[in-house]
Structures are given as C-alpha cells and as structure tokens.
LUMNU-506470 format. One record per residue (C-alpha): residue in one letter; x, y, z. Coordinates in steps of 0.02 Angstrom, whole numbers, padded with zeros to 5 digits, always signed. Example, Ala and Ser with C-alpha at 12.3 -4.5 7.8 and 13.67 -1.06 7.14 Angstrom:
! LUMNU-506470
a+00615-00225+00390
s+00684-00053+00357
END
This chain:
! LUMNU-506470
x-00204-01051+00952
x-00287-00921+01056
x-00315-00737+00980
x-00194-00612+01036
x-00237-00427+01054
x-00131-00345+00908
x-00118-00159+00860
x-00003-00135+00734
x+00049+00039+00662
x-00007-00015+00472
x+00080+00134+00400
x+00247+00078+00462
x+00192-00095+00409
x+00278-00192+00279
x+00257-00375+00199
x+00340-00428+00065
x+00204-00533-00054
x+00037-00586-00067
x+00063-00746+00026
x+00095-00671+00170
x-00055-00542+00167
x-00199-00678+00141
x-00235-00829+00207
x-00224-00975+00081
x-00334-01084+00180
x-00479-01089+00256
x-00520-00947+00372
x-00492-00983+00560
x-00631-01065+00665
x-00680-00998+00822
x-00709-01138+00969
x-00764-01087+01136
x-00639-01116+01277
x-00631-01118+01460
x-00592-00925+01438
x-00755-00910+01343
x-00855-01012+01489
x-00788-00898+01618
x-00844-00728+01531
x-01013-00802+01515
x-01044-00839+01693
x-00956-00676+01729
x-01052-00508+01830
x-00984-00390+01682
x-01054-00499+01563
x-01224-00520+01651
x-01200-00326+01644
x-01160-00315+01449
x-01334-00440+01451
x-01450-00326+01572
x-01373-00135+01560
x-01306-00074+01719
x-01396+00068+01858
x-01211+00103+01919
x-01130+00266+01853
x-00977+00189+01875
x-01010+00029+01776
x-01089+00142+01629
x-00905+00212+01606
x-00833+00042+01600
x-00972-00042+01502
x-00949+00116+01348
x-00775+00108+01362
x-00786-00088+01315
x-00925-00067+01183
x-00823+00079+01101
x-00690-00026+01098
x-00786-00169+00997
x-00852-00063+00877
x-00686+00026+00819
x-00611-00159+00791
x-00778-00218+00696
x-00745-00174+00545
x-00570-00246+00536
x-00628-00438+00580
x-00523-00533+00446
x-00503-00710+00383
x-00315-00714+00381
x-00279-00775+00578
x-00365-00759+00746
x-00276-00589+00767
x-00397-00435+00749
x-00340-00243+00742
x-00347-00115+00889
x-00297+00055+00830
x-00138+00068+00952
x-00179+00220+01043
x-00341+00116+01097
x-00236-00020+01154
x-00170+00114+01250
x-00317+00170+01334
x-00338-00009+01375
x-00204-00053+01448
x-00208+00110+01570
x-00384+00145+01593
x-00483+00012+01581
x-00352-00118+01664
x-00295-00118+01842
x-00222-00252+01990
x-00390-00323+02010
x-00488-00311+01822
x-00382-00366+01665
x-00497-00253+01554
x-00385-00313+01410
x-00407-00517+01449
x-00629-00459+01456
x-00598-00344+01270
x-00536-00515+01222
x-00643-00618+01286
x-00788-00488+01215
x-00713-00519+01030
x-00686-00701+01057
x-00899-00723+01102
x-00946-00613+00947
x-00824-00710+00845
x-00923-00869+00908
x-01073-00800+00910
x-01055-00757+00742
x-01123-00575+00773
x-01134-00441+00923
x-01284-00515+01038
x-01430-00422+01036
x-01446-00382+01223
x-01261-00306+01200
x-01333-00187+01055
x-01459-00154+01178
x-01378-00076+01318
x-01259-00006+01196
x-01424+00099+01147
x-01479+00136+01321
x-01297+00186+01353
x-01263+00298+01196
x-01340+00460+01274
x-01210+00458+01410
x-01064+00414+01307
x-01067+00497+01172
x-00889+00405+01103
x-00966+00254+01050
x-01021+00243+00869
x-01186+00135+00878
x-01168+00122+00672
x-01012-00009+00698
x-01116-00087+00828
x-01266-00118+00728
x-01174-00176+00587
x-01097-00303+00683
x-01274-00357+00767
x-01312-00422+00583
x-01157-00536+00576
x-00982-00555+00564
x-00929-00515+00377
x-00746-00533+00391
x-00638-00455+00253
x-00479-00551+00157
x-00358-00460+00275
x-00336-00299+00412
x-00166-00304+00334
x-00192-00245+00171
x-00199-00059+00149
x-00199+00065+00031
x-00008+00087+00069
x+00025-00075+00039
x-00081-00084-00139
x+00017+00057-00153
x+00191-00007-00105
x+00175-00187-00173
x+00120-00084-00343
x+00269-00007-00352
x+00391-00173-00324
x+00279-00300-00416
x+00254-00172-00574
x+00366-00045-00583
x+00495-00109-00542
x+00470-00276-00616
x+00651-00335-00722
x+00625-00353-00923
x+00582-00550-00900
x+00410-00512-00808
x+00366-00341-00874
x+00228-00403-00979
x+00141-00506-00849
x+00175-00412-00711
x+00010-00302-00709
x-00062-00449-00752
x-00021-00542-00601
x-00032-00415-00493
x-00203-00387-00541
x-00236-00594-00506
x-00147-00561-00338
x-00236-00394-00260
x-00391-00381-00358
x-00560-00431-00298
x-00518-00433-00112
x-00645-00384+00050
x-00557-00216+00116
x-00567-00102+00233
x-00478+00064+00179
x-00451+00202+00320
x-00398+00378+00335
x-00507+00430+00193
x-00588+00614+00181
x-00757+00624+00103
x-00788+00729-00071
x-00974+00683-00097
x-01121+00572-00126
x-01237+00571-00222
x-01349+00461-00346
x-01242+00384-00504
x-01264+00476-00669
x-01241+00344-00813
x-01164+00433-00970
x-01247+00417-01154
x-01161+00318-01263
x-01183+00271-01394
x-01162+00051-01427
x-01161-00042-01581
x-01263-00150-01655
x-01267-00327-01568
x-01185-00236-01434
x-01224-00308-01251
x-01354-00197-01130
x-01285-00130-00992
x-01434-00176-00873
x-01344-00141-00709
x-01450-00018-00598
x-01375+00148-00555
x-01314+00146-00376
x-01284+00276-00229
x-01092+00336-00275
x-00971+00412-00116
x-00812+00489-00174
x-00670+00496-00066
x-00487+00547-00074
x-00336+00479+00017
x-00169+00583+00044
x+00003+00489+00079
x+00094+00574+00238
x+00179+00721+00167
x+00366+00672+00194
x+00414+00857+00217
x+00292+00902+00339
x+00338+01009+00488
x+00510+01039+00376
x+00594+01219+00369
x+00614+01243+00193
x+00772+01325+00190
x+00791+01375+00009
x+00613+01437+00007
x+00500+01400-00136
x+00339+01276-00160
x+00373+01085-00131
x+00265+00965-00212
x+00154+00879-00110
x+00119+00703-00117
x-00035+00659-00247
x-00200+00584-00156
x-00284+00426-00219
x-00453+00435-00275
x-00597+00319-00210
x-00735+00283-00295
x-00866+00184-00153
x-01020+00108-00243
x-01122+00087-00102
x-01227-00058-00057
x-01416-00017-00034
x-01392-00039+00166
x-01296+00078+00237
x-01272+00103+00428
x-01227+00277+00433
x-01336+00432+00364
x-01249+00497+00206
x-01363+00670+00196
x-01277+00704+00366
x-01084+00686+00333
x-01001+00855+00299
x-00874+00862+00158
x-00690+00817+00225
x-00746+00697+00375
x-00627+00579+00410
x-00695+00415+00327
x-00662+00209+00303
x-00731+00107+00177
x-00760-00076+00159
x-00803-00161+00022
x-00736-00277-00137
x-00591-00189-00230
x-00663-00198-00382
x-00535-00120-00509
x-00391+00016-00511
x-00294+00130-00632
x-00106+00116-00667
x+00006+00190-00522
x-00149+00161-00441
x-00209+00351-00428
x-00387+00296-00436
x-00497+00131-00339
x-00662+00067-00369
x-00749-00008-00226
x-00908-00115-00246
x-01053-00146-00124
x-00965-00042-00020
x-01005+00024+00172
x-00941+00191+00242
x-00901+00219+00423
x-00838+00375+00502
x-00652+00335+00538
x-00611+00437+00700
x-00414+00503+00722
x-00366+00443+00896
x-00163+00480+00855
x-00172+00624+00979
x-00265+00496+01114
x-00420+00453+01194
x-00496+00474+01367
x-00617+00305+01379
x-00630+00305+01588
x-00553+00380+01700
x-00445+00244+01793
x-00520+00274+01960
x-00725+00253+01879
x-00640+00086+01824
x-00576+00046+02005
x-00727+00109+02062
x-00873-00021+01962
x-00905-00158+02085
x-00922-00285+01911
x-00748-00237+01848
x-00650-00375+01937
x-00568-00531+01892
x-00679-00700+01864
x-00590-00755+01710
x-00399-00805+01780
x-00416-00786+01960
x-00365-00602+02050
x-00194-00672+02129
x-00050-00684+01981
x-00003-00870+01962
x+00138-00927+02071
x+00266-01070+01999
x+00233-01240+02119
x+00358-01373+02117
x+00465-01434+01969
x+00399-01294+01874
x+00217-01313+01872
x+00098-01178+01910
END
C-alpha cells in the first residue's frame, strides 16, 4: 500500500484500545516504486541535490524542507501513514500546489525517499543550510536529526490525551472483576513506548541533583550517572475558555501534567538558549507515570521546539510557486488522466 498524506486533529482523536494504537507486527517496509524513480530523475529533486540560484525556487525549496522537518519527528512504526500538522496540509494544498506542480504528490514523494533512504540525504541538509538565512521558518534542528537516521517511534497516534483518556476507561473506570489488574495491565499496555509528546511549555533544565539517602546494608548501588533533566508542563484545553461566566466567581481550571525529560547526551537544539514557557515536544521512551497520570518520566529523551501553526502559516506565496521554473509535474504527467475505452485509463 502506498503512504497517504494524513493530518489528523489528534486532540479530537479517539481509539478505543491498545491494539489499535500500535502495530503488532513488524513495522512497515519501505520499497521504492515507479513514484520514487520519477522524483529521482526529477529537476526539483536535482534542485533539493545542488541548491538552487533562483529566488523563486528558494521559496519553494524552504517551503518543502520546512515541511519535512515538522513531520520528522512523528515517523512511526504503526503504518505507512506519517503526521502533517493540518494547517500545514493546508498550506500545501494552496500554496505550494497548483494546475501544473502537485506540491503535495513531491512532499510525498520527499518522505517516501527519506523513508528509503533510511535518513534525510546529506546534499538535502545541505542546501537546507545554504537556504536557512533566507527562510528563516525552517528549523534546521529537525533536519539534522533526521540526517542521522530515521528513528521511528511506536505510534504518532498516541498522545498525552490519549494516555490520558485510555487512563481514565482502562483504570478508573475499570468494573470490580478487573480492578486489581487493571493498573497492572495498563501499565503492560502503554508503558515503555517511543513517543513524541507535543504542546508542552518548558519550566527548566538543568543538571540532575541525586538526593542522599541513606541504603541498607547489602543494599544495591545506584551506579546510574546523573543526566541533563528538562521539565515541562502540559495543560488540557480549558473547557470554559472564551465562556461568560454568568454567576461570576473563579472556575477551576484544568490541572497540567508534569514532564519530566531525561535527556540523552545528544541533543539537537541548544538548551542554554530556550526561554522559560516556549512551546516544546519531546520524544523519547515513556519510562514511568503516577496514578491519574499527573506526572511522566521520559528517558533518553530529545526536545524540539514545537511551533503553534493553529492560527496558519504563510510557506510561499502561490504565485513564487507558479513562478519556479522546477516546480512542475514529472512524476504523473501535467494533463489529468482521461478514462479510454471499457474503463481503462
């Protein structure tokens, strides 16, 4: 089956277990295809190889690149889908797509050749570099993480609002005959996955200060180094937001869930430069959490800034996209497909 472009609004997502979260199997496999041939041998991707002179092109070429990097992170091992925030599926669609260049059908094809590939191609990072001074959107730290290999996590699906929802209906609301395993099984179930979590804001960083204490006799040594620590919160929409509150008095808002990211040694993005409350993802193992899950642990974990695009994003301008002589259809053909006889095309 061939990938799809999918952008799903995860916090209006829903699944009901598990099973349908992760994929039992093996992950998919990635084959090259006549699609994948056609990109190759294609002028944009010869520009993607080279870096472009063309003002134009430089537009389209960012616009692409940014595009890669926002999905990199989400590269899973559940299906051959992968996650486009849907306001950059948007942009896509209207500003980076016209009669004569399906920009979506090349962002596919782009994902499909990494997913091959194994990693971003080097000459790609490349003119993303040569290209970051002019377009200032693109996050090179995504890039550069995905230049060192594909390291797809358990599932894009599985978000903190769905720990959080399938917490509530596998535990707390679990009937008398599986109250005493349920935790239990949930833990089995959710525990000691690859995430991403997004939407985070950041507290701090800083080095991990080990407590005293004080072990018995015989006791095992704790011999585990003392890592870099991020903390992070994450706040539930506020189901009363933008509500006249008729009656007056203070409503409760809803609780935030605290992240604890123990950060691998190798991290992509400075941490002495990220100012307290910037919009943050992390990715990591999830490595433990505490009842009602009001607090996560996240091992050998990687922060990324997580940019908001739910008010949307100018990529290109449409007519810079009409306007780059390499943004034109090699991959299907520029006239649509006409039905022959009996049905064939």
């Amino acid at each position: 089956m061939r990938p799809v472009l999918l952008a799903l609004a995860l916090s209006l997502l829903s699944l009901p277990a598990s099973a349908q979260l992760f994929n039992p199997g093996s992950p998919p496999l990635f084959k090259e295809e006549e699609l994948d041939r056609r990109f190759t041998k294609s002028k944009l991707h010869q520009s993607l190889l080279q870096g472009t002179k063309d003002p134009n092109c430089a537009q389209v070429l960012g616009g692409l690149l940014t595009l890669l990097g926002e999905t990199a992170p989400y590269f899973h091992k559940r299906d051959e889908n992968f996650y486009l925030d849907p306001m950059l599926t948007q942009a896509l669609s209207y500003q980076l797509s016209n009669a004569r260049f399906p920009g979506s059908t090349y962002f596919v094809a782009m994902v499909r050749r990494v997913l091959i590939d194994r990693k971003l191609p080097l000459d790609w990072l490349d003119t993303a570099v040569a290209l970051a001074p002019y377009y200032p959107a693109m996050d090179l730290n995504k890039l550069r993480f995905l230049s060192e290999g594909v390291k797809p996590i358990d599932s894009f699906f599985f978000t903190l609002p769905i720990l959080r929802e399938r917490y509530e209906v596998e535990v707390l609301r679990a009937n008398s005959s599986a109250i005493s395993t349920a935790e239990g099984v949930f833990r089995d179930a959710y525990v000691d996955r690859e995430v991403v979590f997004g939407g985070l804001a950041f507290i701090d960083a800083g080095l991990e200060k080990k407590k005293k204490v004080k072990k018995k006799k015989g006791a095992p040594v704790d011999d585990e180094p003392p890592a870099m620590i991020a903390r992070l919160i994450w706040f539930p929409p506020d189901p009363t937001a933008g509500q006249l509150q008729i009656y007056g008095g203070q409503v409760e808002k809803p609780k935030g869930v605290n992240i604890t990211a123990r950060l691998a040694e190798k991290q992509y993005i400075n941490l002495d430069q990220i100012p307290r409350g910037t919009r943050m993802l992390v990715r990591g193992r999830l490595w433990e959490y505490k009842k009602g899950i009001t607090d996560v642990e996240i091992r050998d974990a990687l922060i990324f800034e997580d940019r908001d695009f739910s008010q949307g994003v100018l990529l290109v301008d449409p007519n810079v996209t009409a306007a780059c002589p390499v943004a034109y259809n090699e991959l299907t053909g520029v006239a649509p497909a006409q039905p022959g006889g009996f049905g064939r095309r």
